[in-house]
C-alpha positions, -999 to +999 in steps of 0.1 A: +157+582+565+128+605+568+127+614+531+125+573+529+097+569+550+080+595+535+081+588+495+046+579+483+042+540+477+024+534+447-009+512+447-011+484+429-050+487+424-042+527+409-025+512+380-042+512+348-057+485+329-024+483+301-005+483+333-023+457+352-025+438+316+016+442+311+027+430+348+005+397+340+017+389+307+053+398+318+048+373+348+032+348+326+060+352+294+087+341+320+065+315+336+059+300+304+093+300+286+113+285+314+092+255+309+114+227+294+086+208+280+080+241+257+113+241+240+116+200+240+082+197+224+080+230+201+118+224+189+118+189+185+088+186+162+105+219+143+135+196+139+116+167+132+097+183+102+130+198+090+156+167+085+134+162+056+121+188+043+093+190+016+091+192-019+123+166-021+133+194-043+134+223-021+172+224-023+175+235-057+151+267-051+168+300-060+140+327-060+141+334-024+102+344-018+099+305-030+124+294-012+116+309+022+080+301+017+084+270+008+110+263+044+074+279+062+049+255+052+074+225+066+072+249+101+035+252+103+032+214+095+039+201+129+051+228+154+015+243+159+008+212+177+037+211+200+024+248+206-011+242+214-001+209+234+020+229+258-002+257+264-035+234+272-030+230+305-020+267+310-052+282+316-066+259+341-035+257+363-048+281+388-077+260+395-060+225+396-034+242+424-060+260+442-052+298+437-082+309+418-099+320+454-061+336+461-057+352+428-094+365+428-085+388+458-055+409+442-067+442+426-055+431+394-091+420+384-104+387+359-097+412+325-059+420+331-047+385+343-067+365+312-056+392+287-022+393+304-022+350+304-029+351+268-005+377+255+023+361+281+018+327+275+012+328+242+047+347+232+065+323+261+055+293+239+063+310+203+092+327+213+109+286+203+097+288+169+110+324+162+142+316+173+149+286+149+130+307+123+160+331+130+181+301+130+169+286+097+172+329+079+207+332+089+213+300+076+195+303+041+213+342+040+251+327+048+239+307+011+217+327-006+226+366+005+212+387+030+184+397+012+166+364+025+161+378+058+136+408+050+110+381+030+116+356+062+104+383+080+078+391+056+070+350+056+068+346+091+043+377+102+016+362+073+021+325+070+036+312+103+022+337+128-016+338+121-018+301+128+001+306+156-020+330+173-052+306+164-039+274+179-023+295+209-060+310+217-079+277+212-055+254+235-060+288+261-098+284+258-114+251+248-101+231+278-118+247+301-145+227+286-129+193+278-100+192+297-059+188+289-055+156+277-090+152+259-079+187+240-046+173+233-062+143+214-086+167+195-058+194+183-037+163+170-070+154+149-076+186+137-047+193+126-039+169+106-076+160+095-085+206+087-050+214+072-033+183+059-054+157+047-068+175+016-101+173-005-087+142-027-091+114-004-130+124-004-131+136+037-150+167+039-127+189+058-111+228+055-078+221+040-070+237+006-096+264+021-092+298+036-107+285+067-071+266+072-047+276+098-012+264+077-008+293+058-015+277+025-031+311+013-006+337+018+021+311+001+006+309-032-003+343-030+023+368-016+056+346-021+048+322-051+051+289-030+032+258-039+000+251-028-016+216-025-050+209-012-060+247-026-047+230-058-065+202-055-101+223-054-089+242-084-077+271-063-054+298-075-045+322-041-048+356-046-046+391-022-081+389-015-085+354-003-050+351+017-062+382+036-096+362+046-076+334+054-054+353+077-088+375+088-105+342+098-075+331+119-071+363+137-111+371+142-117+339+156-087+335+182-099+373+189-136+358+196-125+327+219-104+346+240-133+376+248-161+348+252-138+331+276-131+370+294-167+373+294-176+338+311-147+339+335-165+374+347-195+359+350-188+333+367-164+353+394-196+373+402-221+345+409 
């Protein structure tokens, strides 16, 4: 009993940043991914996009870089949304229960619990989309051979992930400003109006550009997939501008999310 009573307790406030950071995002990750409406509205639009799957032809595909590429673009076509419509009310749900006076008191600090919501969250709310991209590889390697699953790897770390990240630190960020709901309305917009509606029906807009978020870039160039608006400005993808196009992606979630640090501190001092 004594050598009970006498073990040193360690203080929350002594841990390091990392650790402060890891404890929030671990707290967050299982927050997050026992929500049902993240696997009902991430999966459903996954399977919604996939019962038809597009090029009509994408059956008949036997170079597997193509083939795997090809299965990406039809993920990043709808499931960003359910992923950024899920997280957009994430951020501000300390506030709208009251907490932020509670949560302000704990020696975690403002830095750890943002950095740890965004890394927790943000995995919580993908961790749907990697697991039917597992689903989907196993599938294409029980047809094709096993040699499917290192380029699906390959395919998801530089076409599906990027955007990911993107979406995942706007929907953390922007509705501080504008709300849930209002954000909600915007992504659905933007997605479809910056990635899918392309430079032939006359809209100016950054589809078939590196500033897009579907992953058009590192198709064409890295695993010889088609590419459609790009094509449509005369575009023929290459190392140098799918690396800007993943670059942008990364940069700017990067950007949001220490801008938002930075206000959050500010505003806990005043």
């Amino acid at each position: 009993m004594t050598t009970v009573l006498n073990r040193p307790v360690p203080v929350v406030g002594d841990r390091g940043w990392w650790a402060k950071t890891a404890g929030a995002a671990r707290y967050e990750y299982l927050m997050q991914v026992r929500r049902p409406a993240v696997w009902l509205v991430v999966v459903g639009l996954i399977a919604l996009r996939s019962s038809a799957p597009w090029p009509p032809e994408l059956g008949s595909v036997t170079v597997h870089s193509t083939l795997v590429a090809e299965w990406a673009m039809n993920f990043t076509m709808l499931c960003p949304i359910g992923v950024g419509a899920v997280l957009a009310d994430r951020a501000r749900r300390e506030a709208c229960l009251g907490l932020c006076d509670l949560l302000g008191s704990t020696p975690a600090g403002i830095g750890p619990r943002w950095w740890g919501k965004a890394i927790g969250a943000t995995a919580a709310t993908i961790t749907p989309v990697a697991l039917c991209w597992a689903a989907l590889l196993a599938y294409l390697a029980a047809q094709h051979g096993a040699s499917v699953l290192p380029v699906g790897i390959e395919v998801f770390a530089a076409v599906i992930l990027p955007g990911l990240i993107f979406i995942s630190a706007c929907s953390l960020t922007i509705p501080f400003l504008i709300g849930a709901p209002l954000y909600r309305l915007g992504l659905v917009g933007y997605w479809f109006w910056g990635n899918m509606v392309g430079p032939r029906y006359g809209i100016p807009t950054p589809a078939g550009t590196p500033f897009e978020a579907i992953g058009e870039y590192p198709v064409g160039a890295w695993f010889h997939g088609h590419m459609f608006d790009a094509a449509d400005r005369g575009v023929h993808a290459d190392t140098a501008n799918a690396t800007v196009s993943i670059a942008f992606l990364l940069i700017s979630a990067l950007v949001v999310l220490v801008v938002t640090h930075l206000v959050l501190n500010r505003r806990s001092q005043s």
